[in-house]
N, CA, C and O atoms as a GROMACS GRO file, in nm:
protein
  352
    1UNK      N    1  11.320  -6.415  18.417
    1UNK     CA    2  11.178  -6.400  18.435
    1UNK      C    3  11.103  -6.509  18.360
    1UNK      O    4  10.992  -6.550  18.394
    2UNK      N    5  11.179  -6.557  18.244
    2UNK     CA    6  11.101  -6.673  18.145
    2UNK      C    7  11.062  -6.776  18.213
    2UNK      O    8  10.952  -6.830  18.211
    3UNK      N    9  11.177  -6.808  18.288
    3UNK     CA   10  11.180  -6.969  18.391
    3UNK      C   11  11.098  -6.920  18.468
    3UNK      O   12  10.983  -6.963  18.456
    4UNK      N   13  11.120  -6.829  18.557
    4UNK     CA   14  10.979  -6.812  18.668
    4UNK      C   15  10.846  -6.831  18.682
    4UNK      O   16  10.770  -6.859  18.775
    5UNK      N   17  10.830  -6.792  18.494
    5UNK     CA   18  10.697  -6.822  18.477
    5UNK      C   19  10.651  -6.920  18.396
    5UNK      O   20  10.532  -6.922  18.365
    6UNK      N   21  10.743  -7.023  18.347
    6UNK     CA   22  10.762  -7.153  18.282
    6UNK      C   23  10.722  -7.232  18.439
    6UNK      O   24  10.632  -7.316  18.438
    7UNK      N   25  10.776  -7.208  18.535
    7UNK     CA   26  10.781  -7.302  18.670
    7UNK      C   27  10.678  -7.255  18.699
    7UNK      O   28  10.596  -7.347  18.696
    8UNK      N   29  10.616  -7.135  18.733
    8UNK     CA   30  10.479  -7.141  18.789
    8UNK      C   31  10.380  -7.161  18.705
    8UNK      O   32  10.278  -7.181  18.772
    9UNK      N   33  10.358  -7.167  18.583
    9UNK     CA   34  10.258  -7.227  18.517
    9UNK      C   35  10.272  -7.381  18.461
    9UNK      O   36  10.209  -7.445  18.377
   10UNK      N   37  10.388  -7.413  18.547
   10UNK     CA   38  10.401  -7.606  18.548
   10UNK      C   39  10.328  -7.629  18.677
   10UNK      O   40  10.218  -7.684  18.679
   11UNK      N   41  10.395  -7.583  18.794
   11UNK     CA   42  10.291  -7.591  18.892
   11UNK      C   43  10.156  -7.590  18.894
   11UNK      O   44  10.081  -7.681  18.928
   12UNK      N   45  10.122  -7.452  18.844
   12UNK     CA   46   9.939  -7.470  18.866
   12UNK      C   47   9.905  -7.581  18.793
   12UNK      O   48   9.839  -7.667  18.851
   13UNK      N   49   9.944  -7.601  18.645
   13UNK     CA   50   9.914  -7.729  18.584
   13UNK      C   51   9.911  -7.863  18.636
   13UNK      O   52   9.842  -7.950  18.583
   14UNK      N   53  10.001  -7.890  18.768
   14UNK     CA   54   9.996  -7.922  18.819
   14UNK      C   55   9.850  -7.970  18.959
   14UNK      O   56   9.775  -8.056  19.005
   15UNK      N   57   9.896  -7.842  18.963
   15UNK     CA   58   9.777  -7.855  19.114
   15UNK      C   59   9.681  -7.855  19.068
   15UNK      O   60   9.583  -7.875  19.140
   16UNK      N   61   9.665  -7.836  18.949
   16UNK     CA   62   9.498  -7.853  18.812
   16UNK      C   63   9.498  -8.015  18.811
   16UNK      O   64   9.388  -8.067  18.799
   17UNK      N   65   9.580  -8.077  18.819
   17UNK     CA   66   9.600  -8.176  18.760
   17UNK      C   67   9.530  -8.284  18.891
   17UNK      O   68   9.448  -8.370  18.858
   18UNK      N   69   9.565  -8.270  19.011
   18UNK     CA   70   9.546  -8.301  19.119
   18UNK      C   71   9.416  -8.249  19.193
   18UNK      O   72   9.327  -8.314  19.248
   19UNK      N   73   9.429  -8.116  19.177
   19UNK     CA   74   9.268  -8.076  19.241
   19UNK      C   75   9.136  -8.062  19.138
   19UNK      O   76   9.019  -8.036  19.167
   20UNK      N   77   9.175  -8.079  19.050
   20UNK     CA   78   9.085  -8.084  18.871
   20UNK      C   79   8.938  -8.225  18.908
   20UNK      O   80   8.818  -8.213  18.885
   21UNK      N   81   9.018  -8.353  18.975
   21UNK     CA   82   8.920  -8.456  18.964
   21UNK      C   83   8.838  -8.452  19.114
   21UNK      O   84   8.733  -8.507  19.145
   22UNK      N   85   8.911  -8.380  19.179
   22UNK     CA   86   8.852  -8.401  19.323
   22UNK      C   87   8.765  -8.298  19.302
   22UNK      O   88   8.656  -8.329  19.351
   23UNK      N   89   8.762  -8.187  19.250
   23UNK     CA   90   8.650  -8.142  19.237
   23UNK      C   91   8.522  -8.156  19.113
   23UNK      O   92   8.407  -8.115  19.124
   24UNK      N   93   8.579  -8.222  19.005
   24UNK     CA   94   8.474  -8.305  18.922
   24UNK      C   95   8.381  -8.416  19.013
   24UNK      O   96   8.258  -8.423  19.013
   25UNK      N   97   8.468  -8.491  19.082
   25UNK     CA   98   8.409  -8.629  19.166
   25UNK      C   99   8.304  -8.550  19.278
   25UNK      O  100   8.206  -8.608  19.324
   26UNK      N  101   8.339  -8.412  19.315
   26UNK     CA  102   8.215  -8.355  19.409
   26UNK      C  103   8.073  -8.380  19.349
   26UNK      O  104   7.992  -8.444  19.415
   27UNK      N  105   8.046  -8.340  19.249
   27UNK     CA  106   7.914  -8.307  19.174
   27UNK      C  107   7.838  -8.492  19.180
   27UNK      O  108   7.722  -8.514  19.217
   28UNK      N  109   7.928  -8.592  19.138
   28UNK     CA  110   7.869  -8.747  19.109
   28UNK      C  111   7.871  -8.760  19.263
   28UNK      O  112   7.756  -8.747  19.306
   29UNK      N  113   7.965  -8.782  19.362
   29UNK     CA  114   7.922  -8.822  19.472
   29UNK      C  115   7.828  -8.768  19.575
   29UNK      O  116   7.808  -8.835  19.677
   30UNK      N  117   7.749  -8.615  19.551
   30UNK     CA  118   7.652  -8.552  19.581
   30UNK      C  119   7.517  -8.579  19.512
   30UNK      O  120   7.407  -8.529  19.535
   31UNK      N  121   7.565  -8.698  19.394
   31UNK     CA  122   7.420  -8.767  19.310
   31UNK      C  123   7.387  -8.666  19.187
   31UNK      O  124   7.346  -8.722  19.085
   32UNK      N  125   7.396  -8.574  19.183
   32UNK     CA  126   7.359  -8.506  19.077
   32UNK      C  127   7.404  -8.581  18.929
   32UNK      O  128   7.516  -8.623  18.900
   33UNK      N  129   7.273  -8.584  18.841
   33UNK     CA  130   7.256  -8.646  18.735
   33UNK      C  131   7.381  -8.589  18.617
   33UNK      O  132   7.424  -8.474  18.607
   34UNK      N  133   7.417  -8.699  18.543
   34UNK     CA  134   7.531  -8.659  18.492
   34UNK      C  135   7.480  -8.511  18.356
   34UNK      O  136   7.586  -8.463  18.314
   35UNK      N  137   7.388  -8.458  18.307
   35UNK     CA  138   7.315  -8.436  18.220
   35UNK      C  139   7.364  -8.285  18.298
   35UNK      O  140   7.431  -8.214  18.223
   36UNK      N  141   7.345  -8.242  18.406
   36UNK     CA  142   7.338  -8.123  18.507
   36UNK      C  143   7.479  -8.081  18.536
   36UNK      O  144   7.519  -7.966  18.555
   37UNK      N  145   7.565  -8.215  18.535
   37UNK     CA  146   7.744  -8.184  18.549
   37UNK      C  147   7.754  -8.116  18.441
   37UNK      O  148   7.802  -8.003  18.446
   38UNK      N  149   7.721  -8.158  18.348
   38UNK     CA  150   7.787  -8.124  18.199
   38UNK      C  151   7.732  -8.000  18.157
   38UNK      O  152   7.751  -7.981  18.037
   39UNK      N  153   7.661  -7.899  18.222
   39UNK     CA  154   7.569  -7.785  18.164
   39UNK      C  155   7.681  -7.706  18.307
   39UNK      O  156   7.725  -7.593  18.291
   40UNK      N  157   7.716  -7.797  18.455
   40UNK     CA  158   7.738  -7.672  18.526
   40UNK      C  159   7.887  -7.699  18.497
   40UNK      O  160   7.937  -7.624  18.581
   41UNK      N  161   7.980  -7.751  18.440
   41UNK     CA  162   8.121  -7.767  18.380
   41UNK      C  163   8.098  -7.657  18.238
   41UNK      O  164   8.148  -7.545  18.238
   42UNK      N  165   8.023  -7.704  18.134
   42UNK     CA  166   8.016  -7.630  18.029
   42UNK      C  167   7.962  -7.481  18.081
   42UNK      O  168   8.008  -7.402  17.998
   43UNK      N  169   7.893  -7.414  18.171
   43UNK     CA  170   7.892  -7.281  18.205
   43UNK      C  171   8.029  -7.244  18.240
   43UNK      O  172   8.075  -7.155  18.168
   44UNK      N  173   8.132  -7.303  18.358
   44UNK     CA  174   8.231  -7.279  18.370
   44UNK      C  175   8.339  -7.249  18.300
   44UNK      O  176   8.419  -7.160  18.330
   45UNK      N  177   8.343  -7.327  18.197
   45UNK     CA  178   8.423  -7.314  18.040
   45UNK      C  179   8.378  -7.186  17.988
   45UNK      O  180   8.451  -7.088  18.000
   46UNK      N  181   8.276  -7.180  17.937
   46UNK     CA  182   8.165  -7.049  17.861
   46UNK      C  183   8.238  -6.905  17.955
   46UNK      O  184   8.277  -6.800  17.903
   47UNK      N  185   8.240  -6.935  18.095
   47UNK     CA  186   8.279  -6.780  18.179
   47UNK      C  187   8.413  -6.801  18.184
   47UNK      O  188   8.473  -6.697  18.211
   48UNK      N  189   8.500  -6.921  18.163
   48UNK     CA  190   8.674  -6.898  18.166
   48UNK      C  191   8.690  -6.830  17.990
   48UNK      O  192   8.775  -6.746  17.960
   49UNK      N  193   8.584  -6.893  17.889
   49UNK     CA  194   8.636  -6.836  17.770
   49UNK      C  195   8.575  -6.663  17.782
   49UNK      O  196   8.662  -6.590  17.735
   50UNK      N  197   8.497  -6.611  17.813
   50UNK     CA  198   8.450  -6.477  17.883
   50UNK      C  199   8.583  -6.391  17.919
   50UNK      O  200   8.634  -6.291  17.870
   51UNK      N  201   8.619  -6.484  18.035
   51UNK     CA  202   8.699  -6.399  18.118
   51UNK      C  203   8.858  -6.392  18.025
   51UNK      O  204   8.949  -6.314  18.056
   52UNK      N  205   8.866  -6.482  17.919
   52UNK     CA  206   8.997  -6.485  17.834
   52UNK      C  207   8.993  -6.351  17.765
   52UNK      O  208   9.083  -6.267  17.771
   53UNK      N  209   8.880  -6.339  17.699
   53UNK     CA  210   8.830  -6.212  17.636
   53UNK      C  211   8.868  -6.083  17.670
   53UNK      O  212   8.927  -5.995  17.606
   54UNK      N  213   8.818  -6.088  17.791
   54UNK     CA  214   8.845  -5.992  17.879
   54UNK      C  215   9.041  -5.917  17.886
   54UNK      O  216   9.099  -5.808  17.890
   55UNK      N  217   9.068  -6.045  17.883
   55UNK     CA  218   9.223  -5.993  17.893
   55UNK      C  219   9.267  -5.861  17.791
   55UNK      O  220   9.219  -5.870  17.678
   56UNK      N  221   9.331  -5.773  17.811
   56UNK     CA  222   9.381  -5.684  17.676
   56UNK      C  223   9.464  -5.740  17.630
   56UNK      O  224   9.543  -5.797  17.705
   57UNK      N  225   9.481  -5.746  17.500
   57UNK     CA  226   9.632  -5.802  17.410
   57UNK      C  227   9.714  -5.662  17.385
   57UNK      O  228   9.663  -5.550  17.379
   58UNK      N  229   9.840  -5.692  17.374
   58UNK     CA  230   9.948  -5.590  17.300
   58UNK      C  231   9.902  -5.561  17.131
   58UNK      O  232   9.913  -5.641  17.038
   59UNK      N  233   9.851  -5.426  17.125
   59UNK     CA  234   9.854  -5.374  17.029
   59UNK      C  235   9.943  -5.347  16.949
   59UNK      O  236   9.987  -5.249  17.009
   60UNK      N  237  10.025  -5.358  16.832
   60UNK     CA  238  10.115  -5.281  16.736
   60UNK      C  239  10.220  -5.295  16.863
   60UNK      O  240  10.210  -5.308  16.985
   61UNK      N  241  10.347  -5.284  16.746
   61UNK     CA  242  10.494  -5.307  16.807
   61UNK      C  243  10.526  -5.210  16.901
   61UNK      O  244  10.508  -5.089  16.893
   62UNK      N  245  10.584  -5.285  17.009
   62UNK     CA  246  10.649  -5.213  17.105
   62UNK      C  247  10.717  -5.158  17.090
   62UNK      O  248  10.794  -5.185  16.998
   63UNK      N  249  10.734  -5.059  17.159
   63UNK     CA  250  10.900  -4.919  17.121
   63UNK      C  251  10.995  -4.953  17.251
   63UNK      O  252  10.961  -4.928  17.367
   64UNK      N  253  11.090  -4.999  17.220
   64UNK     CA  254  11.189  -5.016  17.286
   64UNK      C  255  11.325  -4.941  17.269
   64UNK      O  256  11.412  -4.939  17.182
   65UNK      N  257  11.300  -4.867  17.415
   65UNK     CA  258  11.420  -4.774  17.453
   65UNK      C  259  11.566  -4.841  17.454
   65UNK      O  260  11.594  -4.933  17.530
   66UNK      N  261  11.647  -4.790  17.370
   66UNK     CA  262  11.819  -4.857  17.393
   66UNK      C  263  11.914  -4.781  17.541
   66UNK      O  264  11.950  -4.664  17.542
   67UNK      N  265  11.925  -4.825  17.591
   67UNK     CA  266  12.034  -4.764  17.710
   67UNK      C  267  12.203  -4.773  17.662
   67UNK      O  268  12.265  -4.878  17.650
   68UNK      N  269  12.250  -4.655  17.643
   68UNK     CA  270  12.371  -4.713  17.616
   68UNK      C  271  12.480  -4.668  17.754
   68UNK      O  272  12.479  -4.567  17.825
   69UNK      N  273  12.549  -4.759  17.757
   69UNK     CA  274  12.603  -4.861  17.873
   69UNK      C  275  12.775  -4.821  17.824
   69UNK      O  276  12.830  -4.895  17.743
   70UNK      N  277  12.846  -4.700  17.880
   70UNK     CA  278  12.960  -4.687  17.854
   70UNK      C  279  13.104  -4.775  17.902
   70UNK      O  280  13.154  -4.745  18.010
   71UNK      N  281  13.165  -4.881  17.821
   71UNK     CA  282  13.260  -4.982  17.882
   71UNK      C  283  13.355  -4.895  17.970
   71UNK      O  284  13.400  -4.780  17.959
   72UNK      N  285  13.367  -4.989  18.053
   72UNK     CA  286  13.444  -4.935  18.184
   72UNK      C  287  13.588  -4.934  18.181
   72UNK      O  288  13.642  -5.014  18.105
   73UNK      N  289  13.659  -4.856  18.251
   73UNK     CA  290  13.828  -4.830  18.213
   73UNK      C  291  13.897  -4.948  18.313
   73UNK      O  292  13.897  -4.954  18.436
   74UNK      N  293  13.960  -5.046  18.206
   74UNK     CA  294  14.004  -5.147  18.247
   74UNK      C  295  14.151  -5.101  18.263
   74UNK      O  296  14.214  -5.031  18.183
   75UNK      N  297  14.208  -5.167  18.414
   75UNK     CA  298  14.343  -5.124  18.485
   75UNK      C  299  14.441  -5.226  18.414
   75UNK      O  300  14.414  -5.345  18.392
   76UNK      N  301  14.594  -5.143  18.370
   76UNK     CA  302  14.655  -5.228  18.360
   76UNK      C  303  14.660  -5.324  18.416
   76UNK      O  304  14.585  -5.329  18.513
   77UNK      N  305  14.745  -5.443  18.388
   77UNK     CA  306  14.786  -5.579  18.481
   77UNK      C  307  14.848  -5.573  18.617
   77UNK      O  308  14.821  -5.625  18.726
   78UNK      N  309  14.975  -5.462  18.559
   78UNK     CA  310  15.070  -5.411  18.672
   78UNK      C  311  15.030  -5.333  18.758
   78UNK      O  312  15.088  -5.336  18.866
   79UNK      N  313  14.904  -5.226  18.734
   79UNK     CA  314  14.839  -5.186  18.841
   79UNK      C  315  14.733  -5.236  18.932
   79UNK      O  316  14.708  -5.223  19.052
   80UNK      N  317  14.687  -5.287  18.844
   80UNK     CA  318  14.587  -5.436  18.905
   80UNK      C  319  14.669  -5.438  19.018
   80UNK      O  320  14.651  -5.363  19.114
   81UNK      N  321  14.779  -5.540  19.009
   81UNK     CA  322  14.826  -5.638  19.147
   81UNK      C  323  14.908  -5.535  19.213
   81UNK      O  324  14.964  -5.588  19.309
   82UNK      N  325  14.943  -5.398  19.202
   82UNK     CA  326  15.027  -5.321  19.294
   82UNK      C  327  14.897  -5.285  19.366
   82UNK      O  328  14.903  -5.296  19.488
   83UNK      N  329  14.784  -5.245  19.316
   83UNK     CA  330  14.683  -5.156  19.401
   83UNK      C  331  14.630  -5.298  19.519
   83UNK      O  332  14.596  -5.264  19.633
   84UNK      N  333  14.627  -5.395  19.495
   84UNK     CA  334  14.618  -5.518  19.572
   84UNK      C  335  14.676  -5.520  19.678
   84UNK      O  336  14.628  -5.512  19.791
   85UNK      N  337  14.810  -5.533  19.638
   85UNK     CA  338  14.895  -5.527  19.747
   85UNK      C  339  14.919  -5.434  19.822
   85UNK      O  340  14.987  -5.456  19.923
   86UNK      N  341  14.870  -5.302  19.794
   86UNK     CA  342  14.843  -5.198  19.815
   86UNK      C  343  14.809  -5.192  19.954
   86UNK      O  344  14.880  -5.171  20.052
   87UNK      N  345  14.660  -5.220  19.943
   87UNK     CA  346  14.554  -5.214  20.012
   87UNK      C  347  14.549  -5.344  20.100
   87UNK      O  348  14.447  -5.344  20.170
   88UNK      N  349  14.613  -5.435  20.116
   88UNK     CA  350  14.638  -5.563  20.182
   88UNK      C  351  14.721  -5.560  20.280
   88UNK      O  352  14.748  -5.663  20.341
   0.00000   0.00000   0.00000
């Protein structure tokens, strides 16, 4: 599950990385004064740090249940390869 989400948060970083300027370059090539980018970028920041807030964190240590997992009855050698041949 670690890698899964190591790879998908390389990706979006990614596609941040790539769709990040094409949508900065909207605001200058529509003319808007640079003074107006920087108030409607800095609102955007202001509601991503908002919405961070928002997240719940893990309170106090987790309780983690143990499963215990009884080892399995391993076949002799000699029955191993008779039940093989057995069934073959």
């Amino acid at each position: 599950m670690r890698g899964a989400g190591a790879a998908w948060r390389a990706g979006f970083g990614r596609l941040g990385g790539v769709v990040g300027p094409l949508l900065g370059g909207l605001p200058i090539s529509a003319g808007l004064a640079l003074n107006s980018i920087f108030y409607i970028l800095a609102a955007v920041g202001i509601l991503g740090v908002l919405l961070t807030l928002l997240v719940p964190s893990a309170r106090g240590p987790r309780e983690l249940h143990s499963t215990f997992i009884e080892p399995s009855l391993r076949a002799e050698p000699g029955k191993l390869a008779s039940s093989a041949v057995e069934k073959g």
